[in-house]
C-alpha positions as CSV (number, residue, x, y, z in Angstrom):
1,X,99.8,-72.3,21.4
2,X,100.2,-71.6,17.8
3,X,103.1,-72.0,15.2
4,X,105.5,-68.8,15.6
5,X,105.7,-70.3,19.3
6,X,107.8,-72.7,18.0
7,X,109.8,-70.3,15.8
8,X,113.0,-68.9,16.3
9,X,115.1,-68.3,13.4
10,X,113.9,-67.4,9.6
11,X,111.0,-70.0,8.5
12,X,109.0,-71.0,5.2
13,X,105.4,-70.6,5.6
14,X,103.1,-72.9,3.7
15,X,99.3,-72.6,3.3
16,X,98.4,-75.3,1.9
17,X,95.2,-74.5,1.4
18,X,95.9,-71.4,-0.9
19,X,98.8,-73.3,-3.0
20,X,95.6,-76.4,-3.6
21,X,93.4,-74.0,-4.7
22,X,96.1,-72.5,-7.0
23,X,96.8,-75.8,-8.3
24,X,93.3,-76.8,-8.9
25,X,92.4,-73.4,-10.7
26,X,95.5,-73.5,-13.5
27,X,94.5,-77.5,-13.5
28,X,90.7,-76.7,-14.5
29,X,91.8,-74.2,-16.9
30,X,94.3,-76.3,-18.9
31,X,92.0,-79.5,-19.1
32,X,89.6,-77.5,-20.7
33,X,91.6,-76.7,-23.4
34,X,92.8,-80.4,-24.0
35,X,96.7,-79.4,-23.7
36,X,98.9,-81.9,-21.8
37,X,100.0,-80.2,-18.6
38,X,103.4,-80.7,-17.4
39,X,103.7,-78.6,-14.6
40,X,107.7,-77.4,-13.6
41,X,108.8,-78.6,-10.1
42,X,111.7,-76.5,-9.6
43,X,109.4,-74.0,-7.6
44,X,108.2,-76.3,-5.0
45,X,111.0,-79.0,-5.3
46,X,109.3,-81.2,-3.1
47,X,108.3,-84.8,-3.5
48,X,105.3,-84.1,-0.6
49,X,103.8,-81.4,-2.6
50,X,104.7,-83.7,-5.7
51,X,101.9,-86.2,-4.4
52,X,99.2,-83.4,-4.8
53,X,99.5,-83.2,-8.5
54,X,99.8,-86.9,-8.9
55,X,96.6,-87.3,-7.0
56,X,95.1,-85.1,-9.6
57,X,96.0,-87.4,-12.3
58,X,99.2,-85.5,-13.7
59,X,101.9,-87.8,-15.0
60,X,104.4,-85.8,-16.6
61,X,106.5,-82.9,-15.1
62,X,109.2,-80.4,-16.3
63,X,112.4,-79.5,-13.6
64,X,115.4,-77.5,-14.1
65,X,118.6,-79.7,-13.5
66,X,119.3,-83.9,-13.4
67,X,119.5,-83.4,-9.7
68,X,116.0,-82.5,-9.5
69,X,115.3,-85.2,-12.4
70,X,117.1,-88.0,-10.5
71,X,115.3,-87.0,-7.1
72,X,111.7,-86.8,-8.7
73,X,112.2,-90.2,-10.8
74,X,113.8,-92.3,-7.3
75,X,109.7,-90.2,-6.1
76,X,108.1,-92.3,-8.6
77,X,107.8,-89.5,-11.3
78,X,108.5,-91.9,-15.1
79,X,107.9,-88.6,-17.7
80,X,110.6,-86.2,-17.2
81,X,111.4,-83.0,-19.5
82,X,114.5,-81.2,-18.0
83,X,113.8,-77.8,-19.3
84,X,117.7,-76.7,-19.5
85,X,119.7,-76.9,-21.7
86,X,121.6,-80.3,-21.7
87,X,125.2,-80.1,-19.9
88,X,127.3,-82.9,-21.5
89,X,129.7,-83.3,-19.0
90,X,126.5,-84.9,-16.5
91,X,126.4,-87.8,-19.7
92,X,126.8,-90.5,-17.3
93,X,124.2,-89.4,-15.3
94,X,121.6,-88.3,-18.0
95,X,122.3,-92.1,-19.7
96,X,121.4,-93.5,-16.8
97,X,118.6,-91.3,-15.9
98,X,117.5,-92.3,-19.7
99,X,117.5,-96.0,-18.8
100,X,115.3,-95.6,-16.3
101,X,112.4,-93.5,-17.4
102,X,110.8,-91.5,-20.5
103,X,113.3,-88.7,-20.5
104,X,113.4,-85.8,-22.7
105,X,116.3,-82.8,-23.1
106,X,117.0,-79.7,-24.6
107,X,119.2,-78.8,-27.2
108,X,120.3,-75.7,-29.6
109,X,123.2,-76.7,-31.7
110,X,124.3,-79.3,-34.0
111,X,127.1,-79.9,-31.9
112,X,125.1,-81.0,-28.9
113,X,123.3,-83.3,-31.2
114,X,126.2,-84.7,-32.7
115,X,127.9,-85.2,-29.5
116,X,124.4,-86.7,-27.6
117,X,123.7,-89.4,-30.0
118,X,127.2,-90.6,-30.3
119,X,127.6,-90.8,-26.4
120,X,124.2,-91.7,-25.7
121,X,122.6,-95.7,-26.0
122,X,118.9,-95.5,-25.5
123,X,116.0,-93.2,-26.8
124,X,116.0,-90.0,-25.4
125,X,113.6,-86.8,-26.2
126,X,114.7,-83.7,-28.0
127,X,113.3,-80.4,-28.1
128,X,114.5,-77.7,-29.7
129,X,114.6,-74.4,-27.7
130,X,113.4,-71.3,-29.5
131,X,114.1,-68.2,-28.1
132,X,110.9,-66.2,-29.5
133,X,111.6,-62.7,-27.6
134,X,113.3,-63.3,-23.9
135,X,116.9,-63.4,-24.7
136,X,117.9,-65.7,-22.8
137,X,118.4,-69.2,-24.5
138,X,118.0,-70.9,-27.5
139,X,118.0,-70.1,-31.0
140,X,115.9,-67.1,-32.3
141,X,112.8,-68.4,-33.9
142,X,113.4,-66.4,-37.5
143,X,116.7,-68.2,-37.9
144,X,114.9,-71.2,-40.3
145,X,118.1,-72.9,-41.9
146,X,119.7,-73.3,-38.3
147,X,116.3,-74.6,-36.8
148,X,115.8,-77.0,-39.7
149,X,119.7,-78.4,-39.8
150,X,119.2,-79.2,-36.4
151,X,115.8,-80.7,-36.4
152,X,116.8,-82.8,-39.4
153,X,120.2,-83.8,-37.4
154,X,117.7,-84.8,-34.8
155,X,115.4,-86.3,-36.8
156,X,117.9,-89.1,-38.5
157,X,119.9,-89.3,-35.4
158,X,120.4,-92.7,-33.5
159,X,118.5,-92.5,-30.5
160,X,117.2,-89.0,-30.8
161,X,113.3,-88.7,-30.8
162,X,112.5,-85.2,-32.2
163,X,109.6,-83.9,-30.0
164,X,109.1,-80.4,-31.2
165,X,109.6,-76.9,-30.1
166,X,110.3,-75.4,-26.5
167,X,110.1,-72.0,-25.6
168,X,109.8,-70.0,-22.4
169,X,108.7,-66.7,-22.7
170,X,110.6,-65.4,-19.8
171,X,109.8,-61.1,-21.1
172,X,106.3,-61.6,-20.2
173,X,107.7,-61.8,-16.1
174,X,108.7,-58.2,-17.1
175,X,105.5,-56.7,-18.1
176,X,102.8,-54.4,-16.9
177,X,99.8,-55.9,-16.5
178,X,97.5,-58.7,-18.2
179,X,96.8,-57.3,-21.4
180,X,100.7,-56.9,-22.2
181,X,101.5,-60.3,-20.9
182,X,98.6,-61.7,-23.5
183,X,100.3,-59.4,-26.5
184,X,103.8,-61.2,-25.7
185,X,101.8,-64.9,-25.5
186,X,100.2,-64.6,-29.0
187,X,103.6,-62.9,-30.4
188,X,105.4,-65.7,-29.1
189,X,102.9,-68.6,-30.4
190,X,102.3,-67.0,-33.9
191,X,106.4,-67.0,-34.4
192,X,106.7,-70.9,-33.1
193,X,103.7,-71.9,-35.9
194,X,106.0,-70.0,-38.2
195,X,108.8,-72.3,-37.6
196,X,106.4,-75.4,-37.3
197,X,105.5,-75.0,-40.4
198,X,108.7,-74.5,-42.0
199,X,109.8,-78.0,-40.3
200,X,106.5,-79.6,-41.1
201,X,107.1,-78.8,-45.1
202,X,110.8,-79.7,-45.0
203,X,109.1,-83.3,-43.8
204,X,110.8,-82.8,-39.9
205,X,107.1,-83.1,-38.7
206,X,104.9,-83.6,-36.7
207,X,106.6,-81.0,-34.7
208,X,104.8,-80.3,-31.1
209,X,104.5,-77.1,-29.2
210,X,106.0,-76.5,-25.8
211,X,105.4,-73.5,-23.8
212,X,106.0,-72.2,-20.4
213,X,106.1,-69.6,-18.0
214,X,103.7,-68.3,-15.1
215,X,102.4,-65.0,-16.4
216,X,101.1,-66.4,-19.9
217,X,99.1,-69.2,-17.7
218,X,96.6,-66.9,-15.6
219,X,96.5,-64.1,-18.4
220,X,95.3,-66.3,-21.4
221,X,92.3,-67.4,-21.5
222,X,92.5,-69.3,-24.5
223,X,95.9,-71.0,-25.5
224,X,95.6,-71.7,-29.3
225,X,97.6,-74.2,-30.9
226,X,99.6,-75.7,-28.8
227,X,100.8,-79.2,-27.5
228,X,101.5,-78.5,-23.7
229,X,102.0,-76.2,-21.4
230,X,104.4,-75.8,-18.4
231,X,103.8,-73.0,-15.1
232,X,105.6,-73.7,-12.2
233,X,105.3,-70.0,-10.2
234,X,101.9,-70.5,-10.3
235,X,101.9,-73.0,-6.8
236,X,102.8,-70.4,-4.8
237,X,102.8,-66.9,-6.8
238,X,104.6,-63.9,-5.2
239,X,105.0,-60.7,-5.2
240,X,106.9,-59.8,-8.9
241,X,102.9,-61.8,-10.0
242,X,100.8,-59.9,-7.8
243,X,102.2,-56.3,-8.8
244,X,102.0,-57.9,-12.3
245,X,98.2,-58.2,-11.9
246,X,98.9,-61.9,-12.2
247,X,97.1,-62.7,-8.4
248,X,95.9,-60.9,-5.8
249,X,98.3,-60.8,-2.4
250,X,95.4,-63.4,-1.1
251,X,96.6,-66.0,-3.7
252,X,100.0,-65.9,-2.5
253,X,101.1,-69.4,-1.0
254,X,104.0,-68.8,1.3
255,X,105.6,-66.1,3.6
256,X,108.9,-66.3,5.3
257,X,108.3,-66.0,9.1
258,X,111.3,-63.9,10.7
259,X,111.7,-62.8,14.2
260,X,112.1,-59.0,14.7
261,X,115.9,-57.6,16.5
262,X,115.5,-54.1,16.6
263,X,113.5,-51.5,16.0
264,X,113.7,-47.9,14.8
265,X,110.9,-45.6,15.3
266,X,112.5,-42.8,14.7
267,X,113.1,-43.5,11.3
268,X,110.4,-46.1,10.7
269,X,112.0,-48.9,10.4
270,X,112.9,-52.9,12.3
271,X,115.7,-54.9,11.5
272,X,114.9,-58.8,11.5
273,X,117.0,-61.6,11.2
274,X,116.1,-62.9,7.7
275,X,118.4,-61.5,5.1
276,X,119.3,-62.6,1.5
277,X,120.2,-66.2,2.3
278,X,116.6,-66.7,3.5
279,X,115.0,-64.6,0.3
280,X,117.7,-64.0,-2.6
281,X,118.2,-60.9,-4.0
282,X,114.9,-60.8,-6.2
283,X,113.0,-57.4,-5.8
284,X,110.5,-55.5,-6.8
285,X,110.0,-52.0,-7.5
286,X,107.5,-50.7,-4.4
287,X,104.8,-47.9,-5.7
288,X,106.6,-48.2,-8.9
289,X,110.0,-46.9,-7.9
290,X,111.6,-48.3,-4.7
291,X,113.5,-51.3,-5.1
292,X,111.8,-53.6,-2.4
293,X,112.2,-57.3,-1.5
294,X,109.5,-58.4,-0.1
295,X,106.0,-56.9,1.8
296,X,105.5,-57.1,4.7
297,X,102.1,-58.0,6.7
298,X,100.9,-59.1,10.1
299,X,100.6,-62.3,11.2
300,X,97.3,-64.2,12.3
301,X,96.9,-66.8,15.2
302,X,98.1,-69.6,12.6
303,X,98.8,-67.6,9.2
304,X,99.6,-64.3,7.5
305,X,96.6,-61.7,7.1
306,X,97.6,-60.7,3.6
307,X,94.8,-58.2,3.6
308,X,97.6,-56.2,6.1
309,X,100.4,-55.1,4.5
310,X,102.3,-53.3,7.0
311,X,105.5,-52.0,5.1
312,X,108.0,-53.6,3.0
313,X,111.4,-55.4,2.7
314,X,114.0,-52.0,2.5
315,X,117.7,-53.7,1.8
316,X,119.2,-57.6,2.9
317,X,122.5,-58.2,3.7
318,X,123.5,-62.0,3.9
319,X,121.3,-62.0,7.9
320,X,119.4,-58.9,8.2
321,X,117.0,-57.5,6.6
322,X,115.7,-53.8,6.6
323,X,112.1,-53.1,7.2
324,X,110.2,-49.7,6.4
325,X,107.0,-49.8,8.2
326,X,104.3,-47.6,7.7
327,X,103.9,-44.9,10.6
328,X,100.4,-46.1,11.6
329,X,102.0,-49.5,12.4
330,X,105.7,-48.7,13.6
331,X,104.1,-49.1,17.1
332,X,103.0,-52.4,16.9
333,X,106.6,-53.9,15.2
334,X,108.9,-55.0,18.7
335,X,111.9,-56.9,19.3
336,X,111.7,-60.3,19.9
337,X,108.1,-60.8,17.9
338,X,107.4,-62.4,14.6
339,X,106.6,-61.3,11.1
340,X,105.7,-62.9,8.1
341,X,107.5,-61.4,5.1
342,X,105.8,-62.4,1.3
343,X,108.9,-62.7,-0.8
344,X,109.4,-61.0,-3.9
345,X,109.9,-64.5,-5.9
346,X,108.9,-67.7,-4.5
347,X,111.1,-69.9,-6.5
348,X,114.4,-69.2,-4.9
349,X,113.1,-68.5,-1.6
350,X,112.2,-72.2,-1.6
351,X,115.7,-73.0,-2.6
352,X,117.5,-71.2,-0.4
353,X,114.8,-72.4,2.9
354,X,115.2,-75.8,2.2
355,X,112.1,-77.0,4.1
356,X,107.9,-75.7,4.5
357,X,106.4,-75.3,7.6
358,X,103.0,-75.5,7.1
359,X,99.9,-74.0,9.1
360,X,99.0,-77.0,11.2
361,X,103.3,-77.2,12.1
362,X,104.0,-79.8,10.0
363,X,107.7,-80.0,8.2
364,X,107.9,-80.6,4.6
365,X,110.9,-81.5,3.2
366,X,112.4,-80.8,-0.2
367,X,115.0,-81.8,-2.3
368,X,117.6,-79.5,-0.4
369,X,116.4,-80.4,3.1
370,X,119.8,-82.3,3.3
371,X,121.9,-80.0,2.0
């Protein structure tokens, strides 16, 4: 008897083995380099897999949203940076939330500030976010006077403890290989020092360095000056890191186990019942053109061989997802089997599954195993 015996519908695979060994690697590297690691949760979102980095002597984390804040502190978890930008109309909740442990927020505009220290009655953390290249949030790093009137807002403030600078350098998920993800890194750190200097001379200091993001994690080998450091991809990986030389396939954590409905030799392809509320809508581009969503590979007695790609993730609709296989394998793809599928991106699979089943058949709950 082995798992998929006991699998019927679209699962979350977990090797736990491969997601320790991940873990331990990033851990290794970052203690080296004396930089306080707080890891971001919101890829795992479980208080289980929590307990591995508290073993490992990590106190402080990063998630993405007071939900996940309020479920890891009622975990035990007392140092929390919630790495999006603060929404004032949860106030009640991030006061509370504020009472009860060492909590830190983000902020880009004077008005937040303003608004946060009037409404707020205990200390609370501030970091600035500092958009250095991505585009996404914050406020762009060569904009001094708006970076200094807020830091100095902060800075003589109430209950606002200014912490320092936060950036996640979300572009370098969109390069090609290692030695482009290190040329975004360094870009990125040489145009936070510029602004931590200004700060530091305008007497705003000390001003720490917060950065953040996967890619920038495994490619560096050596971080510079910085404060800490926050990868949360890195438990699982996927495939967006693999193709981005980030891993290898073999490093990847999870798989989505989905039982096969059809099959279509004639034009090499399966239909399964896992579609894009089991992996999102994150893709890849396959062989550097075809938008895929996942590979493909075949299963072991209690695993994944991810040395056997067998064909890829074609389209999803909200049930089904389209397989191509490759011709050499077609044969062995039949109705009413399983498959493991490696997703394209691992943190919203995990949101979407809700729960891990790992290899010895154990459940492991997360923070949306309720919902």
């Amino acid at each position: 008897m082995t798992i998929y015996s006991t699998i019927i519908k679209p699962t979350l695979l977990l090797d736990e083995n491969k997601a320790k060994d991940n873990l331990d690697f990033v851990l290794k590297k970052i203690k080296r380099q004396n930089i306080t690691f707080r890891p971001h949760f919101k890829t795992h979102q479980s208080a289980v897999i929590g307990e591995w980095f508290r073993y490992r002597g990590i106190n402080q984390i990063t998630v993405s949203s007071i939900e996940m804040a309020e479920y890891f502190s009622n975990s035990g978890w007392n140092d929390i940076l919630i790495a999006f930008p603060i929404n004032l109309r949860e106030i009640n909740a991030i006061v509370k939330l504020a009472h009860a442990i060492t909590l830190s927020v983000l902020i880009e505009s004077l008005e937040v500030v303003a608004q946060l220290d009037s409404l707020i009655d205990t200390k609370v953390g501030v970091w600035i976010k500092v958009d250095v290249g991505a585009g996404r949030t914050g406020i762009v790093w060569s904009d001094l006077d708006k970076l200094e009137s807020i830091a100095s807002s902060v800075k003589f403030s109430r209950n606002l403890k200014l912490q320092g600078l936060l950036t996640h350098s979300g572009h370098t998920y969109r390069a090609s290989g290692q030695s482009e993800i290190q040329k975004i890194y360094y870009e990125s750190l040489d145009r936070l020092q510029i602004v931590k200097r200004h700060l530091e001379t305008k007497d705003l200091g000390p001003i720490k360095i917060s950065v953040g993001d996967t890619p920038s994690t495994i490619a560096v080998t050596e971080y510079g000056d910085i404060d800490e450091i926050r990868p949360g991809n890195f438990i699982f990986y996927d495939v967006q890191q693999s193709i981005a030389g980030v891993c290898g396939i073999e490093n990847i954590a999870i798989a989505v186990a989905c039982p096969v409905v059809s099959t279509h030799p004639e034009r090499l392809e399966a239909t399964i019942y896992g579609g894009a509320i089991h992996f999102s809508k994150d893709f890849f581009h396959y062989q550097g053109s075809t938008m895929a969503y996942g590979y493909v590979v075949a299963v072991t007695k209690n695993g994944w061989d991810d040395q056997k790609v067998i064909g890829y993730v074609k389209s999803l609709s909200q049930e089904h997802g389209i397989l191509r296989i490759y011709e050499t394998e077609m044969e062995n793809v039949k109705p009413g089997e399983i498959i493991c599928v490696l997703p394209a991106h691992s943190c919203l699979t995990v949101q979407v599954m809700r729960n891990y089943l790992n290899l010895d058949g154990e459940i492991i709950r997360t923070i949306n195993s309720n919902h």
